[in-house]
N, C-alpha and C positions, 0 to 999 in steps of 0.2 A: 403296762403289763395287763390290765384289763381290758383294755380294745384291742391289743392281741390276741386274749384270751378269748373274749367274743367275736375276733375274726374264724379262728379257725372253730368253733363250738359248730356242733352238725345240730340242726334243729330241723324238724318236721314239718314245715310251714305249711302242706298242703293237708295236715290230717282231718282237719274239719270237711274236707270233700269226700274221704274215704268214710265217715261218721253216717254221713248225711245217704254215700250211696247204700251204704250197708243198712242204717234205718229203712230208707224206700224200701231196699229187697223184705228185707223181715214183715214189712207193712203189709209188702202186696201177698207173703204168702201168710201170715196170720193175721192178716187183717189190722188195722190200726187201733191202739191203744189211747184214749184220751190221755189220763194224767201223765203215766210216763213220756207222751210224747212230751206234752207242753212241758217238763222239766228238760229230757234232751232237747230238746226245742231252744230253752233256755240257758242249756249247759254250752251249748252246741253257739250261740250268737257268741257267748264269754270267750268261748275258745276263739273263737275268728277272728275277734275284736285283738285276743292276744296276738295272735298268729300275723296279724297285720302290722301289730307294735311292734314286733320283735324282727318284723320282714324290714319294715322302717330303717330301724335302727342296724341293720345287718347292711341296707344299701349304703346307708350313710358314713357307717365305717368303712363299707371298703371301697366306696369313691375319697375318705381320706386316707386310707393305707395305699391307693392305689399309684402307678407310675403318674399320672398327670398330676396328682396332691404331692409328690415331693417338690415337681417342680415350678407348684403357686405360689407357697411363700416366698420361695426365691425371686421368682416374678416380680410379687409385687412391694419385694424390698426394694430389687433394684430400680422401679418404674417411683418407688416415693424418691430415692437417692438422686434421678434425674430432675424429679420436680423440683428437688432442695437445692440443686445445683445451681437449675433455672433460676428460682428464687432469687439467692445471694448473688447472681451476675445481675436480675434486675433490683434487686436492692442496692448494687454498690453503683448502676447508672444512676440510680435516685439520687443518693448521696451527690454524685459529682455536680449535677446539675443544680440541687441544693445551692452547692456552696458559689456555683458561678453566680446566681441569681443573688446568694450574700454577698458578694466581692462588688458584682453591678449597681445594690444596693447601696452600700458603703461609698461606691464612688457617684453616684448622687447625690447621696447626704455631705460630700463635701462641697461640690459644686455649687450646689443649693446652698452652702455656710460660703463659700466666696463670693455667689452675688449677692448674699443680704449684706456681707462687707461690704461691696461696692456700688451699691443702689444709694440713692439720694438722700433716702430718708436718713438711711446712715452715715452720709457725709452733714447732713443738716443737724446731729446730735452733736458732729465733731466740735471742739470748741474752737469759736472765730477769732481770730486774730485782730486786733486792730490796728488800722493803718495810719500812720502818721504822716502829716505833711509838711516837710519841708518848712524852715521858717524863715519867712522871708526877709528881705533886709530892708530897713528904712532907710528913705532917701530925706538924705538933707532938704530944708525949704531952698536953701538960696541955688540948689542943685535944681531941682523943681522949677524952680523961676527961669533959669536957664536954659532949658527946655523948652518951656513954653514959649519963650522969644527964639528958638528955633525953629520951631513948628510954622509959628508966624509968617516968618521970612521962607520957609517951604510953600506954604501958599500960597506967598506972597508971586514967586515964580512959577508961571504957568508954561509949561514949557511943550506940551501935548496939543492946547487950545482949551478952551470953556466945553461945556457938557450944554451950556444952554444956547451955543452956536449951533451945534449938532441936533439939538430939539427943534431950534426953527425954522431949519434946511430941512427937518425929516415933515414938519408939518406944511411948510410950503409946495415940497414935492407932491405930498398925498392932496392939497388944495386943488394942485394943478390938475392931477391926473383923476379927483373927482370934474373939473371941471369939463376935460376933453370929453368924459363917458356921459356926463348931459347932452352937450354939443352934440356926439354921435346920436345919440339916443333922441333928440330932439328933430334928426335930419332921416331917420329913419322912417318909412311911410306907416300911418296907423294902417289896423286892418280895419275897413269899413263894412257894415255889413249892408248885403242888400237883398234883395228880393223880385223877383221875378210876376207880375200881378197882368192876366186876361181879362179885358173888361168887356162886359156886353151892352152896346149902347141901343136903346130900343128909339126908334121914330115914331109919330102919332098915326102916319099912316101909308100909304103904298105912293103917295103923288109929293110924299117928300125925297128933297134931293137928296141922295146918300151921299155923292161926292163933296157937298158941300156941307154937308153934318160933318164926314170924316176932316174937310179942312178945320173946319173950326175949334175940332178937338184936337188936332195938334197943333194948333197955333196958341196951345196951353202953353207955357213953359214957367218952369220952376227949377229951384238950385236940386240938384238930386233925380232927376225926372229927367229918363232917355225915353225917347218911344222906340216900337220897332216894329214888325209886320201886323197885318191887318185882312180882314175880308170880310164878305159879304154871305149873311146866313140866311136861308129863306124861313120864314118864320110862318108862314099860311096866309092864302086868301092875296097871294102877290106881293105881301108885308116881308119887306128884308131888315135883321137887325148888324148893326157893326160890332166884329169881332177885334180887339186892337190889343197888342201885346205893348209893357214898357214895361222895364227896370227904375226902382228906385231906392236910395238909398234909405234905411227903415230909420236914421236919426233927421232925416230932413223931408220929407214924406210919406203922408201916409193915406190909405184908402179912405177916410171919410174927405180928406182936402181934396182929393182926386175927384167925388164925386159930385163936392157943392162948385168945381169948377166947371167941371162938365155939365152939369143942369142949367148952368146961368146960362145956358143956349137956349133958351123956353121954346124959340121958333119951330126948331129942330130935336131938340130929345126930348123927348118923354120921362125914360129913367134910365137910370144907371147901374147894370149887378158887375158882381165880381164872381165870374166862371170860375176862376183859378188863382193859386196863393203859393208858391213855394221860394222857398228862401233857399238863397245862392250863396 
């Protein structure tokens, strides 16, 4: 009843303008009054300050009496009723999902209790049984003795052949057939090694015979010792040295026997080098 009452109340909101203009006028024709202005002055803010209060309060009522304020609360009852709908539909997916994650729960905690039943440790608590063996029967001695004169005469028949026939035939064969692999091995040619060796035979001087130095040097011979080509080197001053190739073999000849044979020719060499050395 009272914000209807102050809807429709007619109030004067603009009087303090109509105050102010009619001061000016009176001002400018008798001139301005100190005190009384500064009271209207003062009277005159109070009044504005009201007139503002009560402009305030006039909008505010009648943006709530107006068409659009009936239809806010409606609004936004129904806009909380959708929220609380929302709500309780995601509240009751919570739940379900809840209870699956309990159900999944529940069915590990059993699983988990049927492997701890069936795990080791738990078969090693069980209690063991113990096994009995069969009791055997005693055999009479004179049963026993019977036997053993059985055995005997099983031995006794050999009926297969000996085991130590078969040992002597197997070591014989392996005798033989080390023997043949010497024989081969003994017929097969070693590798010999040899060597290929250039000798330079020097003369005393130009008026010695070189054909008869070179006979002399190969009328060398020893077990291992080929000779093979030969020539004549000019050495200076008409001085020719002999150049002679031979093969020897390095376990039955060798360059210092080579050279104390060739020297014992005093008439004819002077000395003996070795140009060249390679091994064939």
């Amino acid at each position: 009843m009272a914000t209807n009452f102050l809807v429709h109340e007619k109030i004067w909101f603009d009087k303090f303008k109509y105050d102010d203009a009619e001061r000016k006028f009176y001002e400018q024709m008798n001139g301005p009054v100190a005190g009384s202005s500064r009271q209207e002055n003062g009277a005159s803010v109070i009044l504005r300050d009201i007139a503002r209060a009560r402009e305030n309060i006039q909008k505010s009522l009648a943006g709530s009496s107006g068409p659009g304020a009936s239809s806010g609360p409606s609004g936004d009852h129904s806009e909380l009723a959708v929220r609380i709908a929302s709500l309780e539909v995601e509240n009751q997916s919570l739940r379900g999902v809840v209870q699956d994650l309990q159900q999944a729960v529940c069915r590990l905690e059993a699983r988990l209790s049927a492997l701890e039943k069936s795990s080791p440790t738990h078969r090693a608590t069980a209690p063991q049984t113990q096994h009995v063996s069969p009791m055997r029967q005693v055999e009479p001695p004179g049963r026993k003795a019977a036997t053993a004169a059985e055995d005997d005469e099983d031995d006794a028949i050999d009926l297969f052949g000996s085991d130590e026939e078969e040992d002597k035939e197997a070591a014989r064969l392996r005798e033989e057939r080390l023997r043949q692999y010497a024989e081969k091995k003994a017929k097969k040619p070693a590798l010999v090694a040899k060597s290929s060796i250039l000798l330079d035979v020097k003369p005393w001087d130009d008026e010695t015979d070189m054909a008869q130095l070179e006979a002399c040097v190969r009328s060398i011979r020893l077990d291992g010792l080929t000779w093979g080509g030969s020539r004549l080197v000019p050495v200076g001053y008409g001085i020719r040295k002999l150049q002679i190739q031979c093969v020897v073999e390095d376990d039955k000849v060798g360059t210092d026997l080579l050279e104390e044979e060739i020297t014992k020719f005093e008439e004819h060499v002077q000395s003996v080098d070795v140009a060249a050395f390679n091994k064939i």
